[in-house]
KEDO-158542 format. One line per 3 residues: their letters; for each residue x, y, z of N, C-alpha, C. Coordinates in nm, 2 decimals. Last residue first. Layout:
BEGIN
A	X:Y:Z:X:Y:Z:X:Y:Z; ...;
This chain:
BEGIN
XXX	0.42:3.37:8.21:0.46:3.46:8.32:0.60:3.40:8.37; 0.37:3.46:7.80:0.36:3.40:7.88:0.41:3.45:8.04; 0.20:3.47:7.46:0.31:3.53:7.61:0.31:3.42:7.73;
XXX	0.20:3.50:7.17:0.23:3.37:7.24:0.32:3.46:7.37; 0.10:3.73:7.06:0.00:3.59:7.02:0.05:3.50:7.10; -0.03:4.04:7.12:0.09:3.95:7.16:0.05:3.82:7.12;
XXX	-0.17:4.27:6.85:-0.14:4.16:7.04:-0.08:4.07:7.03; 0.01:4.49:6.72:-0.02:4.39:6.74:-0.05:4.37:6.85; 0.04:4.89:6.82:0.09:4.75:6.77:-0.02:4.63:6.77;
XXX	0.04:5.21:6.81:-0.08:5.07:6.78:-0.02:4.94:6.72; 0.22:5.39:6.83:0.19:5.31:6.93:0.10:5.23:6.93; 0.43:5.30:6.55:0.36:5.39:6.59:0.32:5.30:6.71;
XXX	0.56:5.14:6.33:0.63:5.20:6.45:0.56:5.26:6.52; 0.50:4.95:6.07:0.46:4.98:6.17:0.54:5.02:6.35; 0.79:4.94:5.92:0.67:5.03:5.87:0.54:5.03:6.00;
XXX	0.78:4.57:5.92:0.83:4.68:5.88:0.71:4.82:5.83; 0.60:4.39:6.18:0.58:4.46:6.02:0.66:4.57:6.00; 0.57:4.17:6.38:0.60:4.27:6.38:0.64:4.29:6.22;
XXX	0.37:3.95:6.57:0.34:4.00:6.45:0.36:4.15:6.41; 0.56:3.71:6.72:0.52:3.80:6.74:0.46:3.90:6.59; 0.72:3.45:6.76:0.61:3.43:6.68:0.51:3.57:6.66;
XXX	0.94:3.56:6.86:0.95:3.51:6.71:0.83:3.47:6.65; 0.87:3.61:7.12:0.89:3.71:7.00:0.89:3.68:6.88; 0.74:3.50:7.32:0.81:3.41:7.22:0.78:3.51:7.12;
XXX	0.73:3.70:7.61:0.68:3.66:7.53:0.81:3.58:7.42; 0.62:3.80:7.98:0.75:3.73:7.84:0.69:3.68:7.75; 0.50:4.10:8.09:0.50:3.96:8.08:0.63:3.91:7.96;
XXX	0.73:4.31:8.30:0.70:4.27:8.14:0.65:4.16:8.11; 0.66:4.40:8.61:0.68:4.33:8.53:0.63:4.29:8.40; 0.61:4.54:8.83:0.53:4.56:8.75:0.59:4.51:8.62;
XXX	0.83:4.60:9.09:0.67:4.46:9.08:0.59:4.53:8.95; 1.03:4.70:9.02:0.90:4.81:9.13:0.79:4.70:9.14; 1.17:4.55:8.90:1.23:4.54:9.07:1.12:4.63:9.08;
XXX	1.05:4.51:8.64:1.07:4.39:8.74:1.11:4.45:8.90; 1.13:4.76:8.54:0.99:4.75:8.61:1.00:4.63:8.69; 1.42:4.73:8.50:1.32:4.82:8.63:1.23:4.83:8.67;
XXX	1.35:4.57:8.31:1.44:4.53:8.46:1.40:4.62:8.55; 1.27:4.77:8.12:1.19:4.65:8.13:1.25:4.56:8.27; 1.50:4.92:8.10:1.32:4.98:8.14:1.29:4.90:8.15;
XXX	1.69:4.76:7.96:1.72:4.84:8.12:1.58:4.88:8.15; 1.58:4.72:7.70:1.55:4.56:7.82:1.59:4.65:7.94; 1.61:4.97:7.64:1.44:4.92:7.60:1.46:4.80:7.75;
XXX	1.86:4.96:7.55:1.81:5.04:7.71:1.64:5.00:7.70; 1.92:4.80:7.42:1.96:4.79:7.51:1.91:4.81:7.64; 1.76:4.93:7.19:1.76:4.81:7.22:1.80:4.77:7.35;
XXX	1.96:5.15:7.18:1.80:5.16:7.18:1.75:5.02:7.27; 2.16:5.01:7.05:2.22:5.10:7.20:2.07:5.10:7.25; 2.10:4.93:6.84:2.17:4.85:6.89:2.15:4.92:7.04;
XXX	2.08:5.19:6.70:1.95:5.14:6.69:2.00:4.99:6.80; 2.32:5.32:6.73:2.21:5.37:6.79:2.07:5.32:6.81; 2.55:5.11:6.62:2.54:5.21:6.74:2.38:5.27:6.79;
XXX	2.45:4.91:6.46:2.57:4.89:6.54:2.59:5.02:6.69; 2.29:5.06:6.24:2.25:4.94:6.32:2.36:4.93:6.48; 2.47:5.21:6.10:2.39:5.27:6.20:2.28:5.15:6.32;
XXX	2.64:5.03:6.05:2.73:5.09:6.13:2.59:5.19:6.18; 2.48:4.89:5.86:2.58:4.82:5.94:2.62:4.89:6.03; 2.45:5.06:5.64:2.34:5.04:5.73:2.36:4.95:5.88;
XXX	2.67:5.34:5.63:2.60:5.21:5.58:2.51:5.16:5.66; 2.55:5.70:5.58:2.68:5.60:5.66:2.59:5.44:5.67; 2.34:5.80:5.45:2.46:5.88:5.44:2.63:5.77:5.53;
XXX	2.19:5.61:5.21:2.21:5.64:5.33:2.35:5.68:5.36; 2.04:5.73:4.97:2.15:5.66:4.99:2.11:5.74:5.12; 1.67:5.78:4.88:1.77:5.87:4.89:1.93:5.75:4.97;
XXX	1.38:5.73:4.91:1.45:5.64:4.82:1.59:5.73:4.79; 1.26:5.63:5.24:1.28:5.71:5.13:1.40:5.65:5.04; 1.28:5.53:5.47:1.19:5.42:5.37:1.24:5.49:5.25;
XXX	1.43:5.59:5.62:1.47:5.47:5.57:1.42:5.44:5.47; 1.27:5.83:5.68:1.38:5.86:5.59:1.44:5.72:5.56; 1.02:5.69:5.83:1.03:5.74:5.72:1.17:5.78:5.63;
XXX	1.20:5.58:6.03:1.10:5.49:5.95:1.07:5.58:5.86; 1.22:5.84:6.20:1.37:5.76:6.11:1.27:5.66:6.03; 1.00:5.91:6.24:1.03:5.99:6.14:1.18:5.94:6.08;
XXX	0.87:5.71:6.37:0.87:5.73:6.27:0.87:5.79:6.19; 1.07:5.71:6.63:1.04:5.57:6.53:1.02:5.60:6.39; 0.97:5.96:6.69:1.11:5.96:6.68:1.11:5.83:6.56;
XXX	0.71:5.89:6.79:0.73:6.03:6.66:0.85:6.02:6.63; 0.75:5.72:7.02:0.75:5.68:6.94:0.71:5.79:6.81; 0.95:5.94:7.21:0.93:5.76:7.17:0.92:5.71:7.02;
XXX	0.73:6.09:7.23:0.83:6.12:7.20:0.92:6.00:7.14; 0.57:5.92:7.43:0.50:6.01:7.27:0.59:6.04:7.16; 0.70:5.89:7.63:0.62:5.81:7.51:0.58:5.85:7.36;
XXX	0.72:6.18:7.73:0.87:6.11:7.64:0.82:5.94:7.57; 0.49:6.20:7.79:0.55:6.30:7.65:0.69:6.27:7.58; 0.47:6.04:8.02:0.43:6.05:7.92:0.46:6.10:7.79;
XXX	0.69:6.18:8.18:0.67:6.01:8.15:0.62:6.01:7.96; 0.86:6.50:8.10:0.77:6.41:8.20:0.77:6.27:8.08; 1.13:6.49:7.93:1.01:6.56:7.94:0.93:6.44:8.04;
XXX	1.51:6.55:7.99:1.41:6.47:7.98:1.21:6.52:8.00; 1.68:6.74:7.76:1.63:6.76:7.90:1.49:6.65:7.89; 1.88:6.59:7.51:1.76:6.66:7.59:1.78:6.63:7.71;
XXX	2.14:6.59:7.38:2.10:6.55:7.46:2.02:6.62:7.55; 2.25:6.51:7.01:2.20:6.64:7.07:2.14:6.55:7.20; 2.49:6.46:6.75:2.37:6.40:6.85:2.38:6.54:7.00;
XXX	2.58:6.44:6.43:2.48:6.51:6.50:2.47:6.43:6.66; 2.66:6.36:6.15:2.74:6.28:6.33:2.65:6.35:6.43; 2.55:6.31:5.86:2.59:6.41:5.96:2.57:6.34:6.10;
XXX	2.39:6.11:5.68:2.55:6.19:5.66:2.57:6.30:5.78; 2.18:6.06:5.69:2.14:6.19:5.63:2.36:6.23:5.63; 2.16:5.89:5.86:2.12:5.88:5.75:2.14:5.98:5.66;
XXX	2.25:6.03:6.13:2.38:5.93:6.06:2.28:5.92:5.89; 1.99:6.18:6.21:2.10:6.22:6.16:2.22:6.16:6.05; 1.88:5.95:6.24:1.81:6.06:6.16:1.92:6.09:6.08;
XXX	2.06:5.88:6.46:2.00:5.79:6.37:1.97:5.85:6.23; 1.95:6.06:6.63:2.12:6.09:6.61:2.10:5.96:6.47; 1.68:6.00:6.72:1.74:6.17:6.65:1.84:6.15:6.57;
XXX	1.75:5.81:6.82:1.68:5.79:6.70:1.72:5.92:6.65; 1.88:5.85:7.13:1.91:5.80:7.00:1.87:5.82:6.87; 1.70:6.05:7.18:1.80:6.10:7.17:1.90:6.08:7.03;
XXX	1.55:5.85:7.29:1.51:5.95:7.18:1.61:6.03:7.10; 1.67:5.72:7.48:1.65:5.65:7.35:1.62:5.73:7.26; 1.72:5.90:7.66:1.85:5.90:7.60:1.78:5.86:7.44;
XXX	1.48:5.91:7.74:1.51:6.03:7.70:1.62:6.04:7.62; 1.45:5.63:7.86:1.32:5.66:7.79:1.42:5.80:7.70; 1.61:5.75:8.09:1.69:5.64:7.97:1.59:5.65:7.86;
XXX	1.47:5.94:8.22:1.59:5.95:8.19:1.64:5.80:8.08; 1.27:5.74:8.31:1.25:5.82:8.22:1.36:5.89:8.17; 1.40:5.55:8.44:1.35:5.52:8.33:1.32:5.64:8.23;
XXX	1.69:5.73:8.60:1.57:5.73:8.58:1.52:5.62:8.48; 2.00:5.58:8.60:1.94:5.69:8.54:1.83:5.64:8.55; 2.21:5.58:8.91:2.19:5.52:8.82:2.10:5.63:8.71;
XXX	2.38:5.67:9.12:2.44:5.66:8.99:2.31:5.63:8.88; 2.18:5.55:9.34:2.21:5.70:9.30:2.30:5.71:9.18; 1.95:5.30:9.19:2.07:5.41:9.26:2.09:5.51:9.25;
XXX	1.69:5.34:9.07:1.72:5.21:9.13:1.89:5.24:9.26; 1.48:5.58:9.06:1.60:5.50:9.08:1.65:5.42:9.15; 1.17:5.70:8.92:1.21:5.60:9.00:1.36:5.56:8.99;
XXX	1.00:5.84:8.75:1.12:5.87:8.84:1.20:5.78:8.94; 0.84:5.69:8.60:0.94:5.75:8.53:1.05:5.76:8.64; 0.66:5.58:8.80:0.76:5.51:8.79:0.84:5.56:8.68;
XXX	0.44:5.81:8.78:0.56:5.80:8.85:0.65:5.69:8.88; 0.29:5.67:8.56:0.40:5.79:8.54:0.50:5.82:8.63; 0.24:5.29:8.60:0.25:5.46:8.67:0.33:5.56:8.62;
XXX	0.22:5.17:8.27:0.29:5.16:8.39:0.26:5.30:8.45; 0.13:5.12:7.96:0.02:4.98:8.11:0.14:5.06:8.26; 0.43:5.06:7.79:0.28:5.07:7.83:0.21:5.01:7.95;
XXX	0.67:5.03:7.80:0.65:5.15:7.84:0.49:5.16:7.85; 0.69:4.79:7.65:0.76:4.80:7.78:0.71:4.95:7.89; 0.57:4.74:7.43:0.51:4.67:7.52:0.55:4.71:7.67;
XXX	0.72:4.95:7.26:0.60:4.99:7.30:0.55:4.89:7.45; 0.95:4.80:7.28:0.98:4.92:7.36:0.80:4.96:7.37; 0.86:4.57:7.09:0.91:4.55:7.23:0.89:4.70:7.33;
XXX	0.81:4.77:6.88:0.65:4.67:6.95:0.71:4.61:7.08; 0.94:4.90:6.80:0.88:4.95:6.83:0.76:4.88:6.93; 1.19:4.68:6.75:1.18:4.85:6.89:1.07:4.88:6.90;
XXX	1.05:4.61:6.57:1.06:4.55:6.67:1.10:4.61:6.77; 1.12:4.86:6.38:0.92:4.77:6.41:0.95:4.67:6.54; 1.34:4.83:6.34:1.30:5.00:6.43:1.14:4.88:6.46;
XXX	1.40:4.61:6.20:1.45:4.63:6.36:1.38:4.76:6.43; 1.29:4.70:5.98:1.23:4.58:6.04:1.27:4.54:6.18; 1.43:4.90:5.90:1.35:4.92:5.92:1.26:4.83:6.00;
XXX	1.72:4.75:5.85:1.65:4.85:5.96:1.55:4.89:6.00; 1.62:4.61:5.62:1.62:4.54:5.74:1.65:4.66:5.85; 1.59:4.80:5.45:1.46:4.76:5.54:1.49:4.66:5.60;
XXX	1.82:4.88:5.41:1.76:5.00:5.47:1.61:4.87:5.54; 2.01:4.71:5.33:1.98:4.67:5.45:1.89:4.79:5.50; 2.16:4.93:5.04:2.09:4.77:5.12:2.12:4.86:5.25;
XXX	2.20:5.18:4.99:2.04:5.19:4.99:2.05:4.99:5.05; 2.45:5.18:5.00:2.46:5.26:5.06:2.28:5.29:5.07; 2.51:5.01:4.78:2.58:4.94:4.90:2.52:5.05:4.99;
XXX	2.41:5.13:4.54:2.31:5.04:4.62:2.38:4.94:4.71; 2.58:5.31:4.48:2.49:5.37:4.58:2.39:5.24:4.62; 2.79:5.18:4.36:2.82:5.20:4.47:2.69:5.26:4.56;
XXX	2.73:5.05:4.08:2.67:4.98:4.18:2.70:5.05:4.29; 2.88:5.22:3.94:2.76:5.24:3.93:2.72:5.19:4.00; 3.16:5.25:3.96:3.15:5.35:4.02:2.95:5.31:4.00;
XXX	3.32:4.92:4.07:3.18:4.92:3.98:3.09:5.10:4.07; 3.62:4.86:4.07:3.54:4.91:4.12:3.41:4.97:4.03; 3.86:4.71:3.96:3.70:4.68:3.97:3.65:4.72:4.03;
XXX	4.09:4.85:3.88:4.04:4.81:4.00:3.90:4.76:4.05; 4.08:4.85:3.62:4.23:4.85:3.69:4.15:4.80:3.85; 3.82:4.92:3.52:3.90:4.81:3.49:4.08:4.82:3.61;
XXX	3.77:5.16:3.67:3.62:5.02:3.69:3.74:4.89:3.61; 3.95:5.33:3.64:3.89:5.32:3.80:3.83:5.14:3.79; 3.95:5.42:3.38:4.04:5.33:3.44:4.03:5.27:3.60;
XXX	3.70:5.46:3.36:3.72:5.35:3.26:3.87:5.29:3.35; 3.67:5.72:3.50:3.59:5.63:3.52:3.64:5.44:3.46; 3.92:5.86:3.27:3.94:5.82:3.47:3.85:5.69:3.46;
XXX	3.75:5.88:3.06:3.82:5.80:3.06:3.87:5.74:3.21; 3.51:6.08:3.17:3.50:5.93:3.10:3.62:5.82:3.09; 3.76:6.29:3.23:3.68:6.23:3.31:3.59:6.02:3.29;
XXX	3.79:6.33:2.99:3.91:6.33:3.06:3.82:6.23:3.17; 3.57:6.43:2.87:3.64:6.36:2.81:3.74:6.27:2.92; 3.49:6.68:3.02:3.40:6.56:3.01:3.49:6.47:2.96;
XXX	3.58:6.83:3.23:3.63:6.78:3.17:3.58:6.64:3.15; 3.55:6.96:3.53:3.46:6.97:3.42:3.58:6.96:3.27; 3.59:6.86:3.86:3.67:6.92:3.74:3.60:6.90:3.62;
XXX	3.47:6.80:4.12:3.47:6.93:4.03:3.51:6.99:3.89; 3.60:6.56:4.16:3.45:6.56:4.15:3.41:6.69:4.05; 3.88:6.57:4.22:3.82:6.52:4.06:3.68:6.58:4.05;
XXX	3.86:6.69:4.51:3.88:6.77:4.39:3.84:6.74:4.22; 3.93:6.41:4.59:3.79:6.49:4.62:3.74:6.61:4.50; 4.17:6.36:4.51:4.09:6.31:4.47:3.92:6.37:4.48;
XXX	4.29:6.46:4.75:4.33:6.51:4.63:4.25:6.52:4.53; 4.22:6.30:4.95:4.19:6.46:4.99:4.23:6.49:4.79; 4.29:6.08:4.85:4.15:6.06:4.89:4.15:6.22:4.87;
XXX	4.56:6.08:4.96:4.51:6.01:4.80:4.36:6.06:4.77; 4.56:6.10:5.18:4.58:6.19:5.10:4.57:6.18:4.99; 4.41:5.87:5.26:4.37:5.96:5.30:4.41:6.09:5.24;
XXX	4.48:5.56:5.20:4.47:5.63:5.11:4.40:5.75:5.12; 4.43:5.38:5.46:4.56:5.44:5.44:4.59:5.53:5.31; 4.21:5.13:5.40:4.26:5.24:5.43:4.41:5.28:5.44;
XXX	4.06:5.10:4.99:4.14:5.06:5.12:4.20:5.13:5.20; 3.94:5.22:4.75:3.89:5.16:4.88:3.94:5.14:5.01; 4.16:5.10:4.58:4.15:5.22:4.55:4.07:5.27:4.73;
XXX	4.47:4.99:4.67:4.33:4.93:4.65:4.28:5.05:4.65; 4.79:5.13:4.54:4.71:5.08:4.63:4.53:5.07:4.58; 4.91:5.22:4.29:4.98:5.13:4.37:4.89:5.04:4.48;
XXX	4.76:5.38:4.17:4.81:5.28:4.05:4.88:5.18:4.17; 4.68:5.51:4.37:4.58:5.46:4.26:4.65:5.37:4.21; 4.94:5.71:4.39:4.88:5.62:4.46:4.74:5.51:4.42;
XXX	4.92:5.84:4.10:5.02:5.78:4.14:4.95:5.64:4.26; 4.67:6.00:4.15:4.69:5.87:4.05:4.80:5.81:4.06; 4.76:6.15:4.35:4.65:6.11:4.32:4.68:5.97:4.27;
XXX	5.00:6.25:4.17:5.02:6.23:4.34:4.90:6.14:4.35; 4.88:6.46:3.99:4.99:6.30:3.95:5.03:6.23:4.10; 4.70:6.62:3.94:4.64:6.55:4.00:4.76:6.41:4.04;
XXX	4.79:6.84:3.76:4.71:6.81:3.88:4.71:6.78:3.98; 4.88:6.66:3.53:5.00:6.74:3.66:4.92:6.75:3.75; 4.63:6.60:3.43:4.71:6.50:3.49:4.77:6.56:3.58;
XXX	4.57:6.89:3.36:4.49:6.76:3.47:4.57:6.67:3.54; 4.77:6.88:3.15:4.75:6.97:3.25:4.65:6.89:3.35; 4.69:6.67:2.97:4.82:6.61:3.07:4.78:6.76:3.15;
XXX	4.43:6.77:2.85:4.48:6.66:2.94:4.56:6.65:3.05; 4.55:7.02:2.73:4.45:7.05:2.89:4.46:6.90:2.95; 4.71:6.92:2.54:4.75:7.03:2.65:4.73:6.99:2.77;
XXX	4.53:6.78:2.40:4.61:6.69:2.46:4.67:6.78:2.58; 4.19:6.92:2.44:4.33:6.92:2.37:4.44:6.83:2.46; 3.85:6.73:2.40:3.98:6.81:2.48:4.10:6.81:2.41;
XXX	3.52:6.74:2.34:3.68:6.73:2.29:3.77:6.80:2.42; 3.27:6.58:2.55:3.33:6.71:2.48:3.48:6.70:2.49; 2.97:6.44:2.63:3.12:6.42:2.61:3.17:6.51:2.52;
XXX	2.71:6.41:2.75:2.77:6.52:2.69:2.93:6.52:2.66; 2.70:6.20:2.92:2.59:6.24:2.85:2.65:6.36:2.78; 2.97:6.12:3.08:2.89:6.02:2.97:2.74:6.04:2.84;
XXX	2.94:6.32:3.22:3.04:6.30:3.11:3.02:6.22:3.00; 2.79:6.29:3.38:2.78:6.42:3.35:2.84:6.37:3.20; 2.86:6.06:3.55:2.70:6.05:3.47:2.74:6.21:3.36;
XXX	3.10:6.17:3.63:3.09:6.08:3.54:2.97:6.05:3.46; 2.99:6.36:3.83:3.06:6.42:3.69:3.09:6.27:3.58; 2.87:6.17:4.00:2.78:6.27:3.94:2.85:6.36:3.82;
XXX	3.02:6.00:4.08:2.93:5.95:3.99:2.84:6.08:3.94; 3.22:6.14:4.21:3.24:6.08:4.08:3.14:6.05:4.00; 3.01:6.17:4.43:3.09:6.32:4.34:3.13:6.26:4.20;
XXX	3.05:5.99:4.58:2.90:6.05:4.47:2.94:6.14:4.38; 3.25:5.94:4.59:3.22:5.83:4.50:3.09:5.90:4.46; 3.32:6.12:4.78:3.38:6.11:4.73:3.36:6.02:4.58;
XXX	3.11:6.02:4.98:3.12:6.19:4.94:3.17:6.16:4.78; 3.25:5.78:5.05:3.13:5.80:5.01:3.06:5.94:4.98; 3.47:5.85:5.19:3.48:5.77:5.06:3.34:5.78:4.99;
């Protein structure tokens, strides 16, 4: 849907700056087109699911260069259905800095977790099923990649060969801030911010508290802190965080 609405708004913006005559002909020729399309349109929410071949047909409006014809679509789209084709990209730019303000608290939790510990507690398993720290340390990266990715509109995810302790710190955190950069950019996010929250930066989170349980059972324990008083800043992801202002054992 969101392919599909940029497309609109990009032959719509088109149409509204250069509007050019059409013959009644070439109209209804469009129309025939397209009458399956707009048929469904006229019955169902435009938005709503189950309008998949409605949608595949539709994809095709994007291309059609007909300025006239097109201005009008727009007019029937935003009155018949209120759909506002101009507010749709800033459903698709919210919540970018409240992501961003979750990646800064990955960063200052997951930093506090992974610092101060023996490299060879990368290798350490708790079971035979289970995954290394550094093996989860590897997935997290993994995640952010695939994060990158969802911003950018593409399903991508790619699963490294874990790199010693250290270098997957490192790794860690260059991952933070190269998704901290494309959030901050002033480009729509390719899948809403709700659904990249929901899987990879959610999943992150997860395994940050599984490394932090592990260190509890080798005896090198996360002190605890009252996070909420903690001094985390969208935009700081890197491994120079704040000191802790309220910890405790």
């Amino acid at each position: 849907m969101h392919r599909l609405v940029a497309g609109f708004q990009e032959r719509f913006s088109s149409a509204r700056r250069a509007p050019a005559a059409a013959s009644v002909e070439d109209e209804f020729g469009v129309l025939r087109q397209f009458i399956h399309a707009l048929f469904d349109l006229t019955h169902r929410y435009v938005n709503g699911g189950g309008n998949r071949a409605a949608f595949r047909d539709l994809f095709r409006f994007a291309h059609v260069n007909h300025d006239e014809f097109l201005a009008r679509f727009e007019l029937l789209l935003e009155f018949r259905y209120r759909y506002a084709f101009g507010s749709h990209g800033d459903y698709y730019k919210a919540g970018g800095e409240m992501l961003r303000h979750t990646l800064a608290t990955l960063a200052y939790r997951g930093g506090k977790t992974v610092r101060d510990v023996d490299a060879k507690f990368g290798d350490m398993r708790a079971a035979p099923s289970s995954r290394t720290p550094v093996e989860i340390l590897a997935h997290i990266g993994d995640l952010l990649d695939w994060a990158v990715c969802l911003a950018d509109g593409k399903r991508t995810f790619h699963e490294s060969t874990p790199l010693p302790w250290d270098r997957e710190v490192a790794r860690f955190f260059a991952a933070l801030e190269t998704l901290d950069r494309r959030l901050a950019a002033d480009t729509l996010l390719g899948f809403p911010a709700e659904q990249i929250f929901q899987g990879p930066i959610a999943d992150a989170l997860t395994h940050i508290g599984q490394i932090a349980m592990l260190r509890r059972i080798v005896g090198s324990p996360v002190r605890g802190e009252n996070y909420f008083m903690a001094d985390i800043v969208a935009g700081r992801v890197g491994a120079a965080q704040s000191a802790p202002r309220r910890e405790f054992d």
